[in-house]
C-alpha positions as CSV (number, residue, x, y, z in Angstrom):
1,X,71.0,80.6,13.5
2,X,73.8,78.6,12.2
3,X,73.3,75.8,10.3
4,X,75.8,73.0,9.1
5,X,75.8,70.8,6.0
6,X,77.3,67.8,5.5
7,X,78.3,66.3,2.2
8,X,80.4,63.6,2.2
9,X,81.5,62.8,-1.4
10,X,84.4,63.2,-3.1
11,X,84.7,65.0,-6.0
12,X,84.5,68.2,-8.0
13,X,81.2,67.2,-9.7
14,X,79.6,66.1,-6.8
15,X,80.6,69.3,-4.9
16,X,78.7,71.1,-8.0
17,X,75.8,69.1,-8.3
18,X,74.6,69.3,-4.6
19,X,75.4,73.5,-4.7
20,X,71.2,73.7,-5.4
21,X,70.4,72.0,-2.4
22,X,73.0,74.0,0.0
23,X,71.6,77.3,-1.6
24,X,68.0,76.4,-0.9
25,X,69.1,75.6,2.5
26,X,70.8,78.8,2.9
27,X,67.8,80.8,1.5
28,X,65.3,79.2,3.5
29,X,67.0,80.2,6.2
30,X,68.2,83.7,5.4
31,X,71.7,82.7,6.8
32,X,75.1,81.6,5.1
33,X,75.7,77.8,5.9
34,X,78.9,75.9,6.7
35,X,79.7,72.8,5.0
36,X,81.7,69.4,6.0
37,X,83.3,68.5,2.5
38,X,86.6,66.5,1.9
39,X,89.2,68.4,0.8
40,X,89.3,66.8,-3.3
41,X,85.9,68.8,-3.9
42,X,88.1,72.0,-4.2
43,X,85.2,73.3,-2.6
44,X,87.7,76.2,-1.4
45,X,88.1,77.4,-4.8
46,X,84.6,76.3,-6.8
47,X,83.0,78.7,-3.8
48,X,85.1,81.2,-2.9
49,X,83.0,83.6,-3.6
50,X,79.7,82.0,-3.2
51,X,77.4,84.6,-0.8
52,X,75.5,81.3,0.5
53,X,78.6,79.7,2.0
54,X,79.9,81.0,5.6
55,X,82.4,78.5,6.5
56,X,84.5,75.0,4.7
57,X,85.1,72.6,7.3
58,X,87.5,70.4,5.8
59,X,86.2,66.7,6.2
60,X,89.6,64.4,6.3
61,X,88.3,61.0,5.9
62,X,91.0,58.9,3.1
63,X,90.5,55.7,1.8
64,X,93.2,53.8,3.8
65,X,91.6,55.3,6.7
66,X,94.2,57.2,7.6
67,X,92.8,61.0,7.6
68,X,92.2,62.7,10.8
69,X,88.4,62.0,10.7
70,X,88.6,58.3,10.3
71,X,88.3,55.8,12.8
72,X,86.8,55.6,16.5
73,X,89.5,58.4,17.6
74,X,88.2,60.5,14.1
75,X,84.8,60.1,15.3
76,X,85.1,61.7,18.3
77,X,87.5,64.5,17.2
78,X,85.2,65.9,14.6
79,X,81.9,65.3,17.5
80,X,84.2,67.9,19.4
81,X,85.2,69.9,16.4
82,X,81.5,70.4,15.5
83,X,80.3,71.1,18.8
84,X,82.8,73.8,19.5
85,X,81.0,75.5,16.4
86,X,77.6,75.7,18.2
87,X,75.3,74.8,15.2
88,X,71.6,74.7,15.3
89,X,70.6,73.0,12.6
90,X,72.4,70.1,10.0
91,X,71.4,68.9,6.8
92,X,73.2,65.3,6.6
93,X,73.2,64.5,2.7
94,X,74.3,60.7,3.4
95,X,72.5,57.6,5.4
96,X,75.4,56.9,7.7
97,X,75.1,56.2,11.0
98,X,78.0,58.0,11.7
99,X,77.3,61.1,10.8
100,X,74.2,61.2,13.2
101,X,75.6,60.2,15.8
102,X,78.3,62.7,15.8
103,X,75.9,64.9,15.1
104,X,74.4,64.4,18.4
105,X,77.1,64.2,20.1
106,X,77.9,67.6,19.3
107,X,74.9,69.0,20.6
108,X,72.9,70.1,17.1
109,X,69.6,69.4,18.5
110,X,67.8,69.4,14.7
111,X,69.0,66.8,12.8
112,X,67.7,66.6,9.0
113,X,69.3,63.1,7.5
114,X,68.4,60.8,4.3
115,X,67.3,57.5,6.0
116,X,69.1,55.8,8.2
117,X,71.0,52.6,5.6
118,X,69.4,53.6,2.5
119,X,71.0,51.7,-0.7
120,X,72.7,53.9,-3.4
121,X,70.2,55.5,-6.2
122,X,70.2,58.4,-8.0
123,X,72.3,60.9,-6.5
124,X,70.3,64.3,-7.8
125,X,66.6,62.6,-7.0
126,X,67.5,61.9,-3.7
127,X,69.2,65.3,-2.7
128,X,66.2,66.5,-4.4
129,X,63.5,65.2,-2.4
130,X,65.9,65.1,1.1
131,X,65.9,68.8,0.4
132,X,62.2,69.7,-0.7
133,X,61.0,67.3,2.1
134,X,63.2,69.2,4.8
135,X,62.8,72.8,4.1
136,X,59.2,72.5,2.6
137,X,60.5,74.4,-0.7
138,X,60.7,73.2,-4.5
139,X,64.1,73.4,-5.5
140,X,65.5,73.5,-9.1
141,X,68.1,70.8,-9.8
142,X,70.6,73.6,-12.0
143,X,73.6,74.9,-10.0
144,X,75.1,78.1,-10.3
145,X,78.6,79.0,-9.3
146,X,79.4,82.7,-8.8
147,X,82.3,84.6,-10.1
148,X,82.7,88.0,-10.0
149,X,82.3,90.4,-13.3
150,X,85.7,92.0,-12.9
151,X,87.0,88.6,-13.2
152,X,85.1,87.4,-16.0
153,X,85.5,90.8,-18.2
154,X,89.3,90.6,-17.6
155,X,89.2,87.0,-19.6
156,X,86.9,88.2,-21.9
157,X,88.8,91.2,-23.2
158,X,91.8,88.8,-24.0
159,X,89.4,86.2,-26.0
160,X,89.5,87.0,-29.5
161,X,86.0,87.6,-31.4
162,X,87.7,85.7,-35.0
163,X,87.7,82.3,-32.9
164,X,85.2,80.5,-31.5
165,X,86.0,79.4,-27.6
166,X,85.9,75.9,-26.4
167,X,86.7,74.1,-23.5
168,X,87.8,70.2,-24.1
169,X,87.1,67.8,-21.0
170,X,89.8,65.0,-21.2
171,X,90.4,64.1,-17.5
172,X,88.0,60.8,-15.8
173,X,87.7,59.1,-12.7
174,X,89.0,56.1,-14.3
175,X,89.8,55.2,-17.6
176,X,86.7,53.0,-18.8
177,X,85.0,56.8,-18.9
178,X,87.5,58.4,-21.0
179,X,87.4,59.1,-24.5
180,X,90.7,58.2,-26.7
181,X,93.1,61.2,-26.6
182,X,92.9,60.8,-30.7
183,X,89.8,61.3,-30.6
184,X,90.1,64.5,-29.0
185,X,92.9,65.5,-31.3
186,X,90.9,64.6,-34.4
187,X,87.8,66.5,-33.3
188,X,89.7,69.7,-32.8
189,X,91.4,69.6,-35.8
190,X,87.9,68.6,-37.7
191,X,86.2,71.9,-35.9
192,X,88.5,74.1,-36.2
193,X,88.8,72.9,-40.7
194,X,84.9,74.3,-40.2
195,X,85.0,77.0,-37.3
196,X,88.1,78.9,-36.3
197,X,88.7,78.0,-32.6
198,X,90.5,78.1,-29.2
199,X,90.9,74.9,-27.3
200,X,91.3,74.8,-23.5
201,X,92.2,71.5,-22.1
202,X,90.7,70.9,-18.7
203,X,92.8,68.4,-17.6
204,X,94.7,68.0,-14.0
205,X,98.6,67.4,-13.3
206,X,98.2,63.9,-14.0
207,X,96.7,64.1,-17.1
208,X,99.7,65.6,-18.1
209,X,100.9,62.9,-20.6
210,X,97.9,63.6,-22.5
211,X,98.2,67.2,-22.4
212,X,101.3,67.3,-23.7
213,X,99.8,64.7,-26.9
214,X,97.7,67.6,-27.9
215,X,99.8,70.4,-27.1
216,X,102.4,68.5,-29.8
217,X,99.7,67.5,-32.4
218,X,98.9,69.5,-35.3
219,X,96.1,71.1,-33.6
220,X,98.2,72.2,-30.2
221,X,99.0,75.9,-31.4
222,X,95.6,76.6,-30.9
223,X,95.5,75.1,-27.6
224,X,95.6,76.1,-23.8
225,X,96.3,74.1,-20.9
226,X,94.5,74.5,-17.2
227,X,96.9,72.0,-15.8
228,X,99.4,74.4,-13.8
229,X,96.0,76.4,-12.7
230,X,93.9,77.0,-9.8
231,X,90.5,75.6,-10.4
232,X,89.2,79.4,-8.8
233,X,91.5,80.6,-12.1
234,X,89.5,78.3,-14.6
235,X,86.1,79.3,-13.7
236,X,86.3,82.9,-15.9
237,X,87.7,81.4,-18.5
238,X,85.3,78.1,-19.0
239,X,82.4,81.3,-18.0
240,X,84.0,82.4,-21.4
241,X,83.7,79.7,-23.3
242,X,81.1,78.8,-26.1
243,X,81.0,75.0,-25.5
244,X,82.5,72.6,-23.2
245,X,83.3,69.6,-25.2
246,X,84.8,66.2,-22.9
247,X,83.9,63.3,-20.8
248,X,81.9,63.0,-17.8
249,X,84.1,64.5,-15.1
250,X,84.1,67.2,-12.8
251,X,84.8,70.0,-15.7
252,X,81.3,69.0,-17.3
253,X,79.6,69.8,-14.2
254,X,81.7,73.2,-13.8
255,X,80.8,74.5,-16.8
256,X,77.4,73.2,-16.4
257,X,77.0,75.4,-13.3
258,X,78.5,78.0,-15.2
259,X,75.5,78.1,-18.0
260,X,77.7,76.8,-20.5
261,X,76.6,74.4,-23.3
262,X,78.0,71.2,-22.7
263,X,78.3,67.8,-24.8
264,X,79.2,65.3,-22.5
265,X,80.2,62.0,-23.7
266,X,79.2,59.4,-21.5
267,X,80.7,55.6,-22.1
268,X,80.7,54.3,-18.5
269,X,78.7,56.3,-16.0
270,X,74.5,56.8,-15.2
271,X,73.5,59.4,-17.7
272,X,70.1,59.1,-15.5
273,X,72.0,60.5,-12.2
274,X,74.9,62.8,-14.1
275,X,73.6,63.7,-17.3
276,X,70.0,65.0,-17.3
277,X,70.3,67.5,-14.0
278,X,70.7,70.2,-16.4
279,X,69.5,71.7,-19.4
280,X,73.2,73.1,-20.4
281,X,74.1,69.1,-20.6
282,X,73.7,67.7,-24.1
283,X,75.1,63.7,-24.1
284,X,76.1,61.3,-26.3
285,X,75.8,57.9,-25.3
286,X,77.5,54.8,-27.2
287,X,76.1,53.5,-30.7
288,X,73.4,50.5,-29.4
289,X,72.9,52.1,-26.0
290,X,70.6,54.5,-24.5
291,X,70.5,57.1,-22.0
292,X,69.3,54.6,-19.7
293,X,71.3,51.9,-20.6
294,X,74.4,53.9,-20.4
295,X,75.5,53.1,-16.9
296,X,78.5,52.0,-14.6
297,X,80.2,49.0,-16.4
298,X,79.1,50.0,-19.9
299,X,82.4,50.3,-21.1
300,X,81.4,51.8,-24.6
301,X,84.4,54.2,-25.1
302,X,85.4,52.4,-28.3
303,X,81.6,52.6,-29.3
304,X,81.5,56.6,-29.3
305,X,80.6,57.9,-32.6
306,X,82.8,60.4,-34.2
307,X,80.7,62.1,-36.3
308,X,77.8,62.0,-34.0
309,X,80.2,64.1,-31.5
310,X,81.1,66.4,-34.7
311,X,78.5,67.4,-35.8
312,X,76.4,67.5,-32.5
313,X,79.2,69.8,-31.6
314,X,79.3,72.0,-34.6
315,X,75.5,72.3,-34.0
316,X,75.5,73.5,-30.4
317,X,78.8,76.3,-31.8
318,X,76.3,77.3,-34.7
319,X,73.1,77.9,-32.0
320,X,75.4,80.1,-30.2
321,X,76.5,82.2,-32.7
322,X,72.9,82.5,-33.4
């Protein structure tokens, strides 16, 4: 039997957060699955060696509708594409007309789909119950990404036991969910006065302006960069780590999957959807807010408390050292 799924978001931490559903789908059928994904979930790299994954089909849809997928001549192309690929079954995690139809056209006689023009909601409910609903099995929201334990004992051996080990979030979507760069800065320095430590800044090429801000701080000796790595690279080395410390951004939901203890500071995003998925997710919302206040157009970056994130984070070092 082969069986396709089809997630169209963009993202690293969307690419994370629906891994339960794919692996239930996977297990319930006793079968690796290919997945449709765009090419900015890194899904190449976060699932490398994932045993539940067959096949990345690369999903090339761009926002000036330019990608190869896009478009009445798109449509058609990835219809052919697909049905070339002879697939049984799909699991369609979107309500688009457009993926059902090509779908049909190419020839997957069992269609699973959320319905048909649905409004947005929460992203993890709804994958949730799409998922239980289809495959008639109760699946646990937690994702797991798999690494290898050659590769993890090869970073461990270089991590030294008279610092503590922590990974620091600073990239976002956008700036509204971003933390000030001082911030980050002042809470490394404040953590390491109290806890000997290792920082490693997840953080892409174009964060690089802010990398380099804490690389030259007072703090920066102590710190590591991932921003000339390959996300497959980071995943032993975040495994490693004893907290992930940082905004809500693909990196939280990386070392979330990787059973890592995570604070994630959210200021401008739906802790309801992104923040309560997992039980390695601690959050800290804005001062007046609450978890489900704390949404899209917040805007409470300036309203962060810095000795709520302190000592939250000295607390979740502490557990771990118990």
């Amino acid at each position: 039997m082969k069986v396709l799924v089809i997630q169209p978001k963009i993202g690293m931490g969307d690419m994370v957060i629906y891994l339960p559903y794919i692996h239930a789908i996977s297990k319930k059928y006793q079968t690796p699955v290919s997945i449709l994904v765009k090419q900015n979930t890194r899904a190449n790299q976060l699932l490398a060696e994932d045993e539940h994954i067959n096949e990345i089909i690369t999903l090339d849809r761009l926002k000036n509708n330019t990608g190869s997928h896009d478009g009445m001549s798109g449509f058609f192309k990835l219809s052919i594409e697909l049905r070339h690929k002879n697939f049984d079954k799909v699991f369609i995690f979107n309500s688009s007309l457009r993926y059902f139809l090509i779908s049909k056209i190419a020839g997957i006689k069992k269609i699973f789909q959320y319905p048909l023009f649905r409004k947005k909601d929460n992203v993890v409910t709804s994958a949730k119950i799409f998922t239980e609903y289809a495959i008639d099995t109760v699946v646990s929201t937690q994702p797991n990404l798999s690494i290898t334990d050659e590769k993890f004992k090869k970073v461990k051996s270089n991590f030294s036991k008279d610092f503590k080990h922590i990974c620091i979030g600073i990239s976002a979507s956008g700036p509204t969910k971003r933390w000030n760069i001082k911030n980050y800065i002042k809470i490394c320095e404040s953590i390491n006065e109290q806890i000997p430590s290792k920082f490693y800044i997840a953080a892409g090429i174009d964060d690089k302006e802010l990398v380099n801000e804490i690389l030259n701080s007072s703090i920066g000796k102590n710190c590591s960069s991932f921003e000339n790595l390959k996300i497959s690279e980071t995943l032993p080395i975040i495994k490693n780590c004893d907290l992930y410390l940082g905004n809500d951004t693909g990196w939280l939901h990386i070392a979330a999957a990787l059973k890592i203890k995570c604070l994630a500071l959210f200021m401008d995003s739906p802790v309801q959807a992104y923040g309560k998925y997992s039980n390695f997710i601690n959050v800290i919302v804005p001062e007046g807010e609450t978890e489900e206040t704390t949404t899209h157009d917040t805007l409470g970056s300036e309203k962060i408390s810095f000795e709520k994130v302190l000592n939250s984070s000295l607390e979740l070092i502490k557990k771990n050292q118990s």
